[in-house]
N, C-alpha and C positions, 0 to 999 in steps of 0.2 A: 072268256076261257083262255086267253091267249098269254098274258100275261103268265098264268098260272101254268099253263103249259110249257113256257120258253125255260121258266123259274128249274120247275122241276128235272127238264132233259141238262139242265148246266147243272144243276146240282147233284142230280142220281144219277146219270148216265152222260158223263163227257169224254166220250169217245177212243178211237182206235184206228190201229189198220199196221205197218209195218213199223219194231224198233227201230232206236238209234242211238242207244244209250253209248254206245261204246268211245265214241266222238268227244260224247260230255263228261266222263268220270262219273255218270252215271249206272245205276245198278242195272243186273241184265233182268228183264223184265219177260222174255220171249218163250220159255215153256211155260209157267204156269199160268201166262195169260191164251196160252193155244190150247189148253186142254180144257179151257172154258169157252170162249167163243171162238171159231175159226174167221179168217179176214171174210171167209164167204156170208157166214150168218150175221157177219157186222155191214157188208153189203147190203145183204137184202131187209134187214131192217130199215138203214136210213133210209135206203129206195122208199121204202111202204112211209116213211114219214114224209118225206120229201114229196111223192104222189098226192099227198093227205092236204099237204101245204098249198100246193098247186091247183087241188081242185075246191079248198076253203078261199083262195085268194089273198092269202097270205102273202105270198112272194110278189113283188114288184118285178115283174119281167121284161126289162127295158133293154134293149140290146146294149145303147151304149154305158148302162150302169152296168151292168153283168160285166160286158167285155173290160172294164176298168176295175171290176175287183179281180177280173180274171188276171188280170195283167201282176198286181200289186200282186198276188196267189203265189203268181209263177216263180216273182222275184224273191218269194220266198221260202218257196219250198225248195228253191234249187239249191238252197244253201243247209239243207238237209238227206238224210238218206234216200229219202223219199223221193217219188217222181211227179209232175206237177199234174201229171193226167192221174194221182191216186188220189186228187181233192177236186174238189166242189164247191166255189161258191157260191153263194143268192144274198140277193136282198129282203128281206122282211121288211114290208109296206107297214113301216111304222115307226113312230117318232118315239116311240119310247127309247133308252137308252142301254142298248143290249148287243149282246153276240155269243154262239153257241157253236160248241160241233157235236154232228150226229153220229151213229158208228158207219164206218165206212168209209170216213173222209168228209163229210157232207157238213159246210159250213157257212151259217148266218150272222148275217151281220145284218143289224137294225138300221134302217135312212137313220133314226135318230140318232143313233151314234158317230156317224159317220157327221152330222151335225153339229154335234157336239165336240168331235174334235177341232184342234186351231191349226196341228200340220198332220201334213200325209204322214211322218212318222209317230206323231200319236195312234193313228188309226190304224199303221200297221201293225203298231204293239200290239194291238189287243187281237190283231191278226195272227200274227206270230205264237201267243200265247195259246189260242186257238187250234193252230198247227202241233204245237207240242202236245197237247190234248191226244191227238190224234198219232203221232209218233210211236206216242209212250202209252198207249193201246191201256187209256187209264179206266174205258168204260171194264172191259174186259178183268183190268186189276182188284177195279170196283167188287164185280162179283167174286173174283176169286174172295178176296178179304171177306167178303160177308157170310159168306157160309153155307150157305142155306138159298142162296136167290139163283138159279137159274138163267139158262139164256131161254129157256121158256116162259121164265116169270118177267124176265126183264121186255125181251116185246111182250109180252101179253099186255104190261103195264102202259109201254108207250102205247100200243095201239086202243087198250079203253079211254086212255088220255084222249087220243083224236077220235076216237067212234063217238066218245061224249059229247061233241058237237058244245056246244051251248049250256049242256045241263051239267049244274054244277054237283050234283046228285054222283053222277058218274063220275065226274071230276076228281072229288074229294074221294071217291071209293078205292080209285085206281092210286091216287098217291098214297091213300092211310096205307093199303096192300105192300105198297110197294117201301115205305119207312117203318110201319112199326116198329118189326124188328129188330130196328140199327139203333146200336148203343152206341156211345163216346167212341169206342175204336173205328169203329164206321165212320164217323165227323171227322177225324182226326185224318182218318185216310184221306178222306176231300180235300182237308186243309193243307195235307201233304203232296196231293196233285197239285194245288193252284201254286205252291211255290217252287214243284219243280217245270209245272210248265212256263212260269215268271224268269230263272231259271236259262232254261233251252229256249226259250222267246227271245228272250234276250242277246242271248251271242246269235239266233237267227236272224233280228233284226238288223243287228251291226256287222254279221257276214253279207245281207243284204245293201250296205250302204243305207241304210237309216239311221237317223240318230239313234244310239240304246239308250238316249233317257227317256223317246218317247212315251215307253209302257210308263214308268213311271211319274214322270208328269201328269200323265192323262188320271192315272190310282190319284194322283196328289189331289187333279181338279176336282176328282168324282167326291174324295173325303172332306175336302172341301163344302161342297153343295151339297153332302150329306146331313153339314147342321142346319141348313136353310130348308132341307124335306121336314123332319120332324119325325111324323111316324110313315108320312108318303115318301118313300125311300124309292128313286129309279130302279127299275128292272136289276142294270148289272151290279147293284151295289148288293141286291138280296142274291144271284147266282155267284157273284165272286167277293165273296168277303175282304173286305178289304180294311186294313192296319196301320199304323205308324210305324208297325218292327213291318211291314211287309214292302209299305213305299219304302225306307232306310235303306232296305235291304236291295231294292231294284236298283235305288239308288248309287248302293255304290259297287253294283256288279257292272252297271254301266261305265262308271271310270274306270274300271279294267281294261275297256277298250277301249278310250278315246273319245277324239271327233272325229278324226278320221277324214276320209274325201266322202261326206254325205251330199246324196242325191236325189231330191225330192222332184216327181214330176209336177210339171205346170198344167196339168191338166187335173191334179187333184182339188183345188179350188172349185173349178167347173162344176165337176162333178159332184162335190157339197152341193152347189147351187142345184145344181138339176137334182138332188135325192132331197132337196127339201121342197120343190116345187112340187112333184110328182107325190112325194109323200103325203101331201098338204089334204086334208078334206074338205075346208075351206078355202079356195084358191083364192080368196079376197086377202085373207090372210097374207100369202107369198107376196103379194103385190104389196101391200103396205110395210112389210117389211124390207124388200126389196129397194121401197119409195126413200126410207128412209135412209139405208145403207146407202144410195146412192149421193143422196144430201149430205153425206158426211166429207173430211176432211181427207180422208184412205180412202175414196174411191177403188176400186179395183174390176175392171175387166169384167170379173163373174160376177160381179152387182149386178153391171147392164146385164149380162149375157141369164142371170138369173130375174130379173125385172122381164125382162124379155119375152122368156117362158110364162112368166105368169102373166104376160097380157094378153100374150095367145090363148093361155088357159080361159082365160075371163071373157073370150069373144073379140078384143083388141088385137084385130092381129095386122090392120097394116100400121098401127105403132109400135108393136115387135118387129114389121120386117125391118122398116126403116132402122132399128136399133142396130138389128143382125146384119143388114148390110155395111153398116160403115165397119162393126166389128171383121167383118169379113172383108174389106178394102183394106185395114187396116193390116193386119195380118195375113191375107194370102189363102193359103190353105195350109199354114203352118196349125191351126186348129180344125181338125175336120167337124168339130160340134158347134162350130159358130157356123158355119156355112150346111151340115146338116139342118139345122135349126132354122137358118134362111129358107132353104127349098119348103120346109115344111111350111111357112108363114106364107110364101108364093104360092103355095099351091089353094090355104086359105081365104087367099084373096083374086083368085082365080087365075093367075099366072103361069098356067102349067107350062107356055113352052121355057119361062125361064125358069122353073125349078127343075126341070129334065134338063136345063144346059150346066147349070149349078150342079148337080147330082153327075152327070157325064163327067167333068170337070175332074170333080173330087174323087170319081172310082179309077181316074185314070191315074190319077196319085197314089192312093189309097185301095190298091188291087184287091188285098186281101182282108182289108178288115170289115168285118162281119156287120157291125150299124151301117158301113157306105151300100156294101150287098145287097142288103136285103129294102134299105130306104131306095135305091135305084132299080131292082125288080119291082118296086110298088107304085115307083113312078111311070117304069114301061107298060103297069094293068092300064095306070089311071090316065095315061094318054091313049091309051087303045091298040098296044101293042101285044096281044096276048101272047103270039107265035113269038115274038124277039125276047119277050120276059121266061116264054116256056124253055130255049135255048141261053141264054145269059143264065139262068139259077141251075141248069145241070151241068152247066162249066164246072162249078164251083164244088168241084170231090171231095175238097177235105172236108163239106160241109154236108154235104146228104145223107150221110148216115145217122146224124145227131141235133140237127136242128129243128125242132119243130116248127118254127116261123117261116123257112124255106119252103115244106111241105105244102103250106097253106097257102104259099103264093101262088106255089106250085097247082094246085086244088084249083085256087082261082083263074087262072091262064084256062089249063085244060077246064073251065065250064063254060067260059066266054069264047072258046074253040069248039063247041057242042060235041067234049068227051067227056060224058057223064061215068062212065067206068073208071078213067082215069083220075077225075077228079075225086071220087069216091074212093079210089085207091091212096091218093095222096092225100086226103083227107085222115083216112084208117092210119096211114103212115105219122100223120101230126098228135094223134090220140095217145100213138102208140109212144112215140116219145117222150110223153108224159107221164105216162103211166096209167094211163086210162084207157084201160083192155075192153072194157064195157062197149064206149062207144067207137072204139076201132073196130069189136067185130059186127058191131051194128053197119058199119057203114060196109065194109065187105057184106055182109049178107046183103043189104041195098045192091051193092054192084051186082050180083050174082042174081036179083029178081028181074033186071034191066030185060030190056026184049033185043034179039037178036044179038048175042053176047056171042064173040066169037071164042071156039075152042079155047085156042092160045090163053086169049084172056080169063076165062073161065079157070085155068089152068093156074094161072099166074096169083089168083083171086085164093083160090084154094090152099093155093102152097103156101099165101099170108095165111089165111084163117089156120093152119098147122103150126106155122111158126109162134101167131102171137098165143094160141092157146098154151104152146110147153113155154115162152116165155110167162105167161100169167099165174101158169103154177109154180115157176120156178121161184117169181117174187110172194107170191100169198102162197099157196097150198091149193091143190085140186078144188078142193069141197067152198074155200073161199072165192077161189076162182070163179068157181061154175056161179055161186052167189051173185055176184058183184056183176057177172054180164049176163045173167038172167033180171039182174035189175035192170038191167037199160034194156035189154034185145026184148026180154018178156016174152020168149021161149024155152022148152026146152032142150028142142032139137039143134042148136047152136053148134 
């Protein structure tokens, strides 16, 4: 389904949320697309998709790959109207060659692409491009232009898309619904999105300090490997059509600006390596690849550091640690994912007290970021500090409102401290973050049958099960709502 699925949201529906045209010589774009979707109902769509992605196992939820698209995100929205908390991005657990936005900001990007590209400024072209998508509120354009399609018809489409699960039956229904309709003028609009977000991608990239030919290098490779598919054409070659007038054209919007002082991190190599290791479903696979890369002549750092991974993956892990260690001598902790990656392979080989001094180490440098966080609360469970781990992760404010990986640490401290209310509270807390109302208020009802529950708590218990029910309509509807956690609780006094 999945393929089919990704195809269709880049095609019919690529996205929204605030303009920016004014900056570009751009046209203004901003009533006629508010009198069809508001930024709220383009919210709560991608939500219900993103929830859908989450709970199919779609998304690769890796702290340090999250926090490194979040990063590249940041560097590029700021060079827009926009603000970098009005996007989203995730990874899609998958090697196909792809990237998508939803409405509301909400933006995927495939391990396989990020694979596929050879620098960080390839990859944020197609990032950038992705951002303008969402600018120039093209999902919202879309229906205007068509006439006839709804912001009723348009989720109803995405969400048969995901309820179809598997069956292509469904699949095929909810797209025929959703295209019949559209003649040439409709196609033409498409094609007139991907060049103006080719377009505003481009002076965002090169406002960013990345190369502006990367977009179009990367079109260049994709047309390339397009006569070596045949009629198996990659994922982003069927969502974003791609030309000779349209690489030309990228081509020489980017000499407008230069080279410039471009700045590519040294951490986006890494992070290729670990989105294809993790991607991988054959982890034999990563490893012989890896074997080889490193046999070559251009060695490079994230060979081993990606060999590495994959030997941990394969049950090898004191020949990963050793790898990780020298990488980690070597550099310091000027990389926190080579010495991440070490604690992890000590801890596999039963090393706990040095992967808690590795882990201390690197949080004392690295205060605030999120993979040291949460890999150093997991290190305080697994040495049996549950009180130290429950006080370390509600240090961390900017992060408890929004992390669902906290919650669960959090979950676990408090059960190995015999608070089954709290644990069950921070558990509902990690559900909820997801978007899975179902089993958040499952677990709150759990807290609430506990025996000798005090008031307070009882109170506190309550005033969640309030909060997540008007949040649960607010994202689906009532009558949904009530559905979807009567399928888990399997009541209906909920």
């Amino acid at each position: 389904m999945r393929p089919v699925f990704l195809f269709f949201l880049s095609l019919g529906l690529t996205v929204c949320t605030m303009a920016s045209a004014a900056d570009y010589d751009l046209p203004s774009i901003g009533q006629p697309a508010d009198t069809v979707m508001s930024p709220a109902e383009e919210d709560r769509i991608g939500r219900q998709v993103v929830s859908q992605l989450l709970k199919n196992g779609a998304i690769l939820d890796d702290p340090e790959l999250s926090a490194y698209l979040r990063s590249v995100g940041t560097r590029l929205a700021l060079q827009t109207r926009s603000q970098p908390d009005d996007f989203e991005f995730f990874l899609i657990n998958s090697q196909q060659v792809n990237a998508f936005a939803l409405p509301g900001g909400y933006i995927g990007m495939n391990a396989g692409l990020i694979m596929e590209s050879e620098t960080e400024s390839e990859m944020a072209g197609v990032m950038a491009h992705e951002i303008a998508h969402v600018t120039q509120r093209h999902i919202a354009r879309q229906i205007q232009a068509t006439q006839g399609m709804s912001i009723a018809t348009a989720a109803a489409m995405l969400l048969a898309i995901i309820a179809g699960g598997g069956n292509p039956a469904v699949v095929q229904a909810a797209i025929t619904m959703g295209i019949s309709g559209m003649g040439q003028q409709q196609i033409n609009f498409t094609r007139a999105h991907e060049l103006e977000a080719d377009r505003l991608g481009i002076r965002t990239l090169a406002g960013a300090g990345y190369n502006p030919n990367g977009m179009g290098s990367f079109f260049e490779k994709m047309e390339r490997r397009s006569r070596l598919y045949g009629n198996q054409l990659p994922e982003i070659l069927l969502t974003h059509p791609i030309s000779t007038t349209r690489i030309a054209e990228a081509r020489s919007r980017a000499r407008d600006y230069g080279s410039g002082n471009m700045q590519e991190s040294d951490r986006y190599r890494l992070m290729r390596a670990r989105a294809r290791v993790l991607s991988s479903s054959q982890p034999t696979d990563s490893l012989a690849y890896y074997q080889g890369q490193r046999n070559g002549d251009q060695a490079h750092p994230a060979d081993d550091y990606g060999y590495a991974l994959a030997l941990s993956r394969v049950g090898r892990s004191e020949a990963a640690r050793d790898i990780l260690a020298n990488l980690t001598e070597k550099t310091g902790t000027a990389h926190p994912h080579f010495a991440l990656a070490l604690a992890q392979t000590q801890f596999e080989t039963g090393e706990d007290d040095a992967a808690l001094a590795t882990l201390d180490q690197l949080r004392r440098e690295y205060s605030s970021y999120r993979p040291v966080i949460l890999a150093y609360g997991k290190a305080l469970l697994r040495t049996n500090q549950p009180a130290e781990t429950r006080a370390f992760l509600l240090d961390q404010s900017s992060m408890l409102n929004r992390d669902p990986h906290l919650h669960q640490l959090l979950a676990r401290a408090a059960d190995e401290m015999d608070q089954p209310e709290e644990a069950y509270y921070q558990e509902a807390e990690a559900h909820r973050l997801r978007g899975e109302y179902g089993a958040a208020i499952f677990k709150l009802r759990s807290a609430l049958e506990l025996p000798d529950l005090s008031s307070q708590a009882e109170s506190r218990i309550q005033a969640a099960l309030s909060r997540f029910r008007q949040q649960c309509d607010r994202l689906w509807s009532e009558s949904e709502c009530r559905k979807r956690i009567e399928g888990v609780v399997g009541r209906r006094d909920w």
